[in-house]
C-alpha positions in Angstrom: -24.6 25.5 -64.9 -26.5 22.5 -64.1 -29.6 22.5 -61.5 -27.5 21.2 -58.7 -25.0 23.8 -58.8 -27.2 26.4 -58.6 -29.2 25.4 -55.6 -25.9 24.7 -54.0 -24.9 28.9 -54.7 -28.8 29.4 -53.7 -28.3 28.4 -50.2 -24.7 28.4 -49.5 -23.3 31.9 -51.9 -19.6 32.0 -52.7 -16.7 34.5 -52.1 -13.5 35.0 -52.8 -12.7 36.0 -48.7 -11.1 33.4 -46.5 -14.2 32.3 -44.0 -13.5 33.8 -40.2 -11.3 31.6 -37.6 -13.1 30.4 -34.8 -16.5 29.3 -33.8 -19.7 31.5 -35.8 -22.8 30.3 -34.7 -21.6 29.5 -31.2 -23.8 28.2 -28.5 -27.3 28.8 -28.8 -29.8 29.5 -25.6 -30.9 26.1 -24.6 -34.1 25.7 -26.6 -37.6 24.6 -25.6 -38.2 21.2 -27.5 -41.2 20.7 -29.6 -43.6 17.8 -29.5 -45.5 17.7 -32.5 -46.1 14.1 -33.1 -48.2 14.2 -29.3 -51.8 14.7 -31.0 -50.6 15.3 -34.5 -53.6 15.3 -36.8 -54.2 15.5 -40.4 -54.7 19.2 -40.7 -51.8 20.0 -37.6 -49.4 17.7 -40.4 -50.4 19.9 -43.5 -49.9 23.4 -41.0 -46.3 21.7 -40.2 -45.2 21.1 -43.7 -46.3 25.1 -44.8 -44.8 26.2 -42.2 -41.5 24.7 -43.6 -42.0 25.4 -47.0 -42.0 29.3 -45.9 -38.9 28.2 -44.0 -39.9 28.1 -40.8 -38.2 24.3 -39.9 -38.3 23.8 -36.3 -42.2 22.2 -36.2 -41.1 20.3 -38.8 -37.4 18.7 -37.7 -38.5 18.0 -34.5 -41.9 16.2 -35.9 -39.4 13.8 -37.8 -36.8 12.9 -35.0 -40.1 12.4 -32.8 -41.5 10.2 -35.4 -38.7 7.8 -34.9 -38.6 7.4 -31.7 -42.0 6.7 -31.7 -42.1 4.3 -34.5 -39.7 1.2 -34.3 -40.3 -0.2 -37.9 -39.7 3.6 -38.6 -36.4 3.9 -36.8 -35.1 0.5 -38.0 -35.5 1.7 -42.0 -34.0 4.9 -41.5 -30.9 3.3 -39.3 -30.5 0.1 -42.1 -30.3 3.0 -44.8 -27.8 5.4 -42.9 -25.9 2.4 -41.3 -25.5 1.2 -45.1 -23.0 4.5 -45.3 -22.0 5.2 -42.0 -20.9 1.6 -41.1 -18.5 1.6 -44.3 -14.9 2.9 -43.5 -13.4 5.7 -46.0 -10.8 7.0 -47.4 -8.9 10.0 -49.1 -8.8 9.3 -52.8 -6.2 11.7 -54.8 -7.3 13.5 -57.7 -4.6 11.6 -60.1 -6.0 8.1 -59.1 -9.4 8.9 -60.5 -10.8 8.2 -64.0 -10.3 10.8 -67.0 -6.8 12.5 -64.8 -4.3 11.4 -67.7 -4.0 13.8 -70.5 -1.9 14.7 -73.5 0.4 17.7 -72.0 2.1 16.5 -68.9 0.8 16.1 -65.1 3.9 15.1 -63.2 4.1 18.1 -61.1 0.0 18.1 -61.0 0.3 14.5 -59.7 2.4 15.0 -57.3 -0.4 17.9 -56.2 -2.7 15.8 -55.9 -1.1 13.1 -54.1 0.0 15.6 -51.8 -3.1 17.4 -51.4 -4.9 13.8 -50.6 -2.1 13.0 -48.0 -2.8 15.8 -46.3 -7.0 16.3 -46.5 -6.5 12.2 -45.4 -4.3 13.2 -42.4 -6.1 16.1 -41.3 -9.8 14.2 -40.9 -8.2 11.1 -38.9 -7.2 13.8 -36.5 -10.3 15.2 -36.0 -11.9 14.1 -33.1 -15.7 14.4 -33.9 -15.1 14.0 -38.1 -17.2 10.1 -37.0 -20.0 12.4 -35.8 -19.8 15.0 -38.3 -20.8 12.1 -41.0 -23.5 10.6 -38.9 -24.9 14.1 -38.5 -24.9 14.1 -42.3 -26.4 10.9 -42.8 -29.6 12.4 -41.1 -30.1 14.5 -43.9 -31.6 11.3 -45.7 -34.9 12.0 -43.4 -35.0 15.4 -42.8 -33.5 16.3 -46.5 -31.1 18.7 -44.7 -28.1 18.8 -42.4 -25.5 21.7 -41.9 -21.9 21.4 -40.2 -19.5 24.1 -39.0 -16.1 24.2 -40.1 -14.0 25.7 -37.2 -10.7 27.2 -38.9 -8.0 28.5 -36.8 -5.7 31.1 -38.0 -1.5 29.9 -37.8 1.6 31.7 -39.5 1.2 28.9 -42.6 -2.5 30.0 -42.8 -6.0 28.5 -41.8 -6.0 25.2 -40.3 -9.1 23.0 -39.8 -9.2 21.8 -36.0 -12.9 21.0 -35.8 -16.5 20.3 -37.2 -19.4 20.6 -35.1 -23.0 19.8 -36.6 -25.6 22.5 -36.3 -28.7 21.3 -34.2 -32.0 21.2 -36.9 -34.1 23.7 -34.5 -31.7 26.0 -35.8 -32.3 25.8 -39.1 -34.4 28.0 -41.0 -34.7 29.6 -44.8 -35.2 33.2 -46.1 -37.4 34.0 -48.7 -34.7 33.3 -51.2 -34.6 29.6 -49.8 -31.2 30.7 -48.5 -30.3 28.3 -45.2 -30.2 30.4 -41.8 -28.7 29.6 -38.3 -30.2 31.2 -35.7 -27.5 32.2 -33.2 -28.0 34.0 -30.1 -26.6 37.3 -32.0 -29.8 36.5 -34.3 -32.3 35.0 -32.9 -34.8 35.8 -35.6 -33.7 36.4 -38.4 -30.7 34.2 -38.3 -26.7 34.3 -39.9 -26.4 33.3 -43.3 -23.7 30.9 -44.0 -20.9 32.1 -45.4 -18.7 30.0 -47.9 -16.2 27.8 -46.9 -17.2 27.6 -43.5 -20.4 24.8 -43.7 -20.9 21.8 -45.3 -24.6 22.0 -46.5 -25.9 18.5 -47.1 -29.3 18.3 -49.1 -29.3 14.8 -50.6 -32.9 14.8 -52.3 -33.4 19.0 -52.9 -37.0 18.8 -55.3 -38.0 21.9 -57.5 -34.8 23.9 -55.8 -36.7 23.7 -52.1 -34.7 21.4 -49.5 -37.8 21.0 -47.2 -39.9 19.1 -50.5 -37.5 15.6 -50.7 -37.2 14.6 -47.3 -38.0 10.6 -46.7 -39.2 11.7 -43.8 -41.7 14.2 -45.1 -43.0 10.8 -48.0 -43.5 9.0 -45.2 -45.0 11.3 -42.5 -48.5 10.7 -43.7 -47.9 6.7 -43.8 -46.9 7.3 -40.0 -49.8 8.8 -38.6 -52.3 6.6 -40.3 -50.6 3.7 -38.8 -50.9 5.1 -35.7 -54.3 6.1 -35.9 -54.7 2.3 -36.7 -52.8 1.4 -33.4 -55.0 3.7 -31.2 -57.9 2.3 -32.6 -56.5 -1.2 -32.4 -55.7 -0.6 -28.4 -59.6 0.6 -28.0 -60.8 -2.6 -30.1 -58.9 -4.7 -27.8 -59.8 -3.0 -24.6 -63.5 -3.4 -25.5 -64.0 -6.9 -27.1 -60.5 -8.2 -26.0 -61.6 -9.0 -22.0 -63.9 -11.7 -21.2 -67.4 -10.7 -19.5 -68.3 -11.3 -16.1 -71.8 -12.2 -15.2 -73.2 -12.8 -12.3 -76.9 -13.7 -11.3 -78.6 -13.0 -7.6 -81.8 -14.3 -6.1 -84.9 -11.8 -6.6 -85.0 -11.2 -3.0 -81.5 -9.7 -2.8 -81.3 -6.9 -0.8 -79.0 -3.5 -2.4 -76.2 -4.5 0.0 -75.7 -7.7 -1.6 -76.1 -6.7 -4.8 -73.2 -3.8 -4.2 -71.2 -6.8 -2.4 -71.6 -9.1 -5.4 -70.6 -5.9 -8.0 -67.4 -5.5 -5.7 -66.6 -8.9 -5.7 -66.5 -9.2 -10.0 -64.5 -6.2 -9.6 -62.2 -8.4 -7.4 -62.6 -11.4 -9.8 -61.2 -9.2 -12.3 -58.1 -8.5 -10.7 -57.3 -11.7 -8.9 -59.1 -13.9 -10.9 -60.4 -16.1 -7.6 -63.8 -15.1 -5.5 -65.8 -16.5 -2.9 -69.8 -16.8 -3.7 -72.6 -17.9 -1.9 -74.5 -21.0 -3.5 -77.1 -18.8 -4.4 -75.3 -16.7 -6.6 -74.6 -17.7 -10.3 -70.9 -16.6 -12.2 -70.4 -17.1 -15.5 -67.3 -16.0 -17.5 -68.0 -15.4 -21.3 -65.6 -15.1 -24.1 -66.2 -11.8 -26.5 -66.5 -12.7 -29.7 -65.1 -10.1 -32.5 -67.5 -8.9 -34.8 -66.1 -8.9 -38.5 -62.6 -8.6 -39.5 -60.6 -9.6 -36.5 -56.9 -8.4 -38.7 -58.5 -5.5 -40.0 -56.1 -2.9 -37.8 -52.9 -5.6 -37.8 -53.1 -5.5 -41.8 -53.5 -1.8 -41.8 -50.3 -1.8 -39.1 -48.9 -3.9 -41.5 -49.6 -2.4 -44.4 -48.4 1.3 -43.9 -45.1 -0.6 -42.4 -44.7 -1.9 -46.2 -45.5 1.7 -47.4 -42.6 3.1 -45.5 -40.1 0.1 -46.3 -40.6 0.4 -49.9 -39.3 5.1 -49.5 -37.1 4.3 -47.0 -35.2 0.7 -48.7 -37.2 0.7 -52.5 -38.9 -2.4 -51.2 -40.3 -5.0 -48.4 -38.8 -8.6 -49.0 -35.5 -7.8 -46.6 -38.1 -6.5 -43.9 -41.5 -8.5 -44.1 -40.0 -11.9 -44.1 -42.5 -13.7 -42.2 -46.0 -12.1 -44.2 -44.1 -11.8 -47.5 -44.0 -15.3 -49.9 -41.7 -15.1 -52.4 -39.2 -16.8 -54.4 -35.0 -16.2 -53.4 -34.7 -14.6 -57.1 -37.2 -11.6 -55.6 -35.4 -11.4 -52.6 -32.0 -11.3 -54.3 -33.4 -8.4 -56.6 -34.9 -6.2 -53.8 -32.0 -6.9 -52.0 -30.1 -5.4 -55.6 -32.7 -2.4 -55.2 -31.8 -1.6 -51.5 -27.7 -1.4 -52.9 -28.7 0.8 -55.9 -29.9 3.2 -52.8 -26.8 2.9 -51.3 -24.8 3.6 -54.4 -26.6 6.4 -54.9 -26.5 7.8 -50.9 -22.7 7.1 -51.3 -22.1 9.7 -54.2 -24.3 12.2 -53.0 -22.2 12.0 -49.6 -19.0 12.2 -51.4 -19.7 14.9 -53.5 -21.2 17.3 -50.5 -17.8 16.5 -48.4 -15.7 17.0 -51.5 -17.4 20.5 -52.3 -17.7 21.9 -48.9 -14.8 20.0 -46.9 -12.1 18.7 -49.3 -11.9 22.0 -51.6 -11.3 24.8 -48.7 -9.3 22.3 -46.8 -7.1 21.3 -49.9 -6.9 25.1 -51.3 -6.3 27.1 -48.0 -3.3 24.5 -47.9 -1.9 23.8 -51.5 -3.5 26.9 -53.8 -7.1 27.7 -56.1 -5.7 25.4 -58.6 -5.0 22.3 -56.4 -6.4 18.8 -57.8 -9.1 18.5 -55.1 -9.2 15.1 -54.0 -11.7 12.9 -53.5 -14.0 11.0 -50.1 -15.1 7.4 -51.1 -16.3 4.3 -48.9 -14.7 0.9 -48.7 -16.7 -1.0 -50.1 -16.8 -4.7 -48.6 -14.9 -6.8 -51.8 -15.2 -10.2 -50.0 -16.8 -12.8 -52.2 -18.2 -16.5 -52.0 -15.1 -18.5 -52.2 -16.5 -20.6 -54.8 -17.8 -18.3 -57.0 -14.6 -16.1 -56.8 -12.7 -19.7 -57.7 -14.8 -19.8 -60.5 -14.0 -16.4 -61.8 -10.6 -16.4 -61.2 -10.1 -19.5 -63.4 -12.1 -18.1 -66.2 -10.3 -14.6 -65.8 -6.7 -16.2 -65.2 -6.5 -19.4 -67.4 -8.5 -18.6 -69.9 -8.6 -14.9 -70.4 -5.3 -13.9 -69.6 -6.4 -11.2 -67.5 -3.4 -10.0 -64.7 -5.3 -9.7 -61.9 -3.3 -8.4 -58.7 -2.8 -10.9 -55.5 -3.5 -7.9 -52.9 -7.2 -7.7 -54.7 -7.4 -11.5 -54.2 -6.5 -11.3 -51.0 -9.0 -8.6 -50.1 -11.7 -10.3 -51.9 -11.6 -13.6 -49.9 -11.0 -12.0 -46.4 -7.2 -13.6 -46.0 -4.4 -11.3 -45.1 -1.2 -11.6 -46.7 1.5 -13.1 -45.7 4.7 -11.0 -44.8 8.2 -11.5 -45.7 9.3 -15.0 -43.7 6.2 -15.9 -42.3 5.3 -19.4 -42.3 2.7 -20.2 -44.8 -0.1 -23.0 -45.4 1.8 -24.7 -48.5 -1.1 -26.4 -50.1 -1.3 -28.9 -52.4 0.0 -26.2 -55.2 1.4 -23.7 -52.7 5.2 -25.4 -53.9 4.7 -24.5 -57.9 2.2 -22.1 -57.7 3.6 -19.1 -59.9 3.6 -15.1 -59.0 1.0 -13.3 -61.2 
């Protein structure tokens, strides 16, 4: 049993009983929300993250969703890593279509399964109405390292049907002393409900040392955060004291205190309105503040943790520092590489949560235990430079013989095909060109 699969029976323990029809955690009493970011210190951060580690979660889950809305370069990182997943479209892959499914006895009847099983997993997520939200919900996981969805079942004649999903709000999270996930519920508002099997997909993308509070991107890069805004504050004080130009103005000796008060109200005035009316005997003189040392030294510390939390968030900073950054289009295409090896490896993590927790109730409540469970993949976008694709078609067609299909082609450049009696652009081989 490999590490995965036993944190997975750690927090979410299996049973051979069919999980309850209807809604289990139900509607929680509203709940007071936290601000921990307001004031957040160094010590207040490392009280937060013991607090989760002991499982308490709430400090903690509502200290990263504060962080990004208070953070912009924050916020855009974490949406251009989720949007990389959620802005794909999917798809329902049966069991017999994937790699290693032939065998030497016979699968005919297993195939048809599969297929089966697919058709119907594929059908019954289209139809739910908030499936969308249940895998933007999930993608949130990448930050907080945790998310948790209810699986509403509904009991028919033919057996359990799934008719909706509804994603668990983080304050209600929390973890025993086992490191077992909770849901406090209004029955339990302490202690919680433990999840019971087949009735929550658990979503823990980057789990370290068996504890789902320790992998968080959110947690890497909560410390980069409030340095950076340290940095701001002080940035806004710097500017506030040596950013404004000096007024000075210079009275007779034989002033009286009423004119001097007059004079003092009238700078204030000149501050504000920026015009004033002086007697001839009364000097003004604006002077520009000149910044003492480093006049960047706060921007480049902005700037700096902003590079700290691109390279957790993305694996690097070309595709979001363009204007600071110089380098060469070779280093740009090979951060850009890094960024998709993120995605690739976000993509399978979410496809083998949904497949464990979704697909295999929903597939075996329907078809049997020993149903090919099918499989949840993204669309990847196939379309290609025409040029280059030329180029590789030629070399793949003409002069390696390969048979490649005219629906991938199609796909790959972005053209639809045409239907049966639709006009056509003929081209200048469309007349001889031969079918593949």
């Amino acid at each position: 049993m490999g590490f995965m699969e036993r944190f997975v029976n750690a927090i979410r323990p299996r049973s051979n009983e069919n999980p309850r029809p209807g809604v289990l955690t139900g509607r929680h009493k509203d709940l007071w929300r936290e601000y921990p970011a307001d004031g957040l210190t160094p010590q207040r951060l490392i009280s937060i993250f013991r607090q989760a580690d002991t499982g308490s979660l709430s400090a903690q889950m509502a200290l990263f969703e504060q962080m990004e809305e208070k953070d912009a370069h924050l916020f855009s990182v974490a949406n251009t890593r989720r949007l990389a997943i959620t802005g794909l479209p999917w798809e329902i892959v049966s069991a017999a279509e994937m790699p290693g499914w032939a065998s030497a006895r016979s699968v005919s009847n297993d195939r048809k399964r599969a297929d089966a099983a697919a058709a119907f997993c594929d059908s019954t997520l289209r139809n739910l109405c908030r499936f969308e939200e249940t895998l933007a919900h999930l993608s949130l996981a990448l930050g907080r390292n945790l998310a948790v969805v209810e699986l509403v079942w509904e009991a028919t004649p033919s057996g359990l049907r799934l008719t909706e999903t509804l994603p668990i709000e983080f304050e209600r999270l929390m973890m025993d002393d086992t490191g077992a996930i909770r849901i406090l519920t209004q029955e339990s508002e302490v202690e919680g409900i433990r999840l019971p099997p087949d009735k929550f997909i658990v979503h823990t993308p980057h789990p370290q040392s068996g504890h789902a509070m320790r992998g968080g991107l959110s947690r890497v890069t909560a410390l980069s955060y409030l340095a950076k805004h340290f940095a701001i504050k002080d940035w806004l004080i710097f500017a506030e004291v040596f950013g404004m130009p000096v007024r000075v103005a210079r009275y007779q000796p034989n002033a009286t205190p009423e004119e001097k008060r007059e004079l003092l109200d009238m700078l204030k005035q000149l501050g504000a309105d920026a015009t004033g009316v002086f007697s001839k005997a009364v000097e003004v003189e604006i002077k520009q503040t000149r910044t003492p040392g480093e006049t960047n030294l706060y921007e480049n510390l902005c700037f700096y943790f902003d590079r700290e939390i691109s390279k957790a968030w993305l694996g690097q900073t070309l595709t979001t520092d363009t204007i600071r950054t110089r380098s060469s289009a070779g280093a740009a295409t090979i951060h850009d590489r890094v960024r998709r090896d993120l995605r690739d490896d976000d993509l399978r993590k979410e496809a083998n949560t949904i497949r464990r927790d979704l697909l295999s109730p929903l597939a075996r409540f329907e078809f049997g235990p020993d149903v090919p469970v099918p499989y949840f993949r993204r669309i990847l976008d196939q379309t290609l430079d025409p040029e280059e694709l030329s180029r590789v078609l030629d070399i793949a067609v003409n002069h390696l013989g390969a048979r490649i299909p005219t629906r991938w082609v199609h796909g790959a450049l972005g053209v639809p095909e045409a239907q049966p009696g639709e006009a056509v652009l003929p081209g200048s081989r469309g007349a001889n060109a031969e079918q593949v």
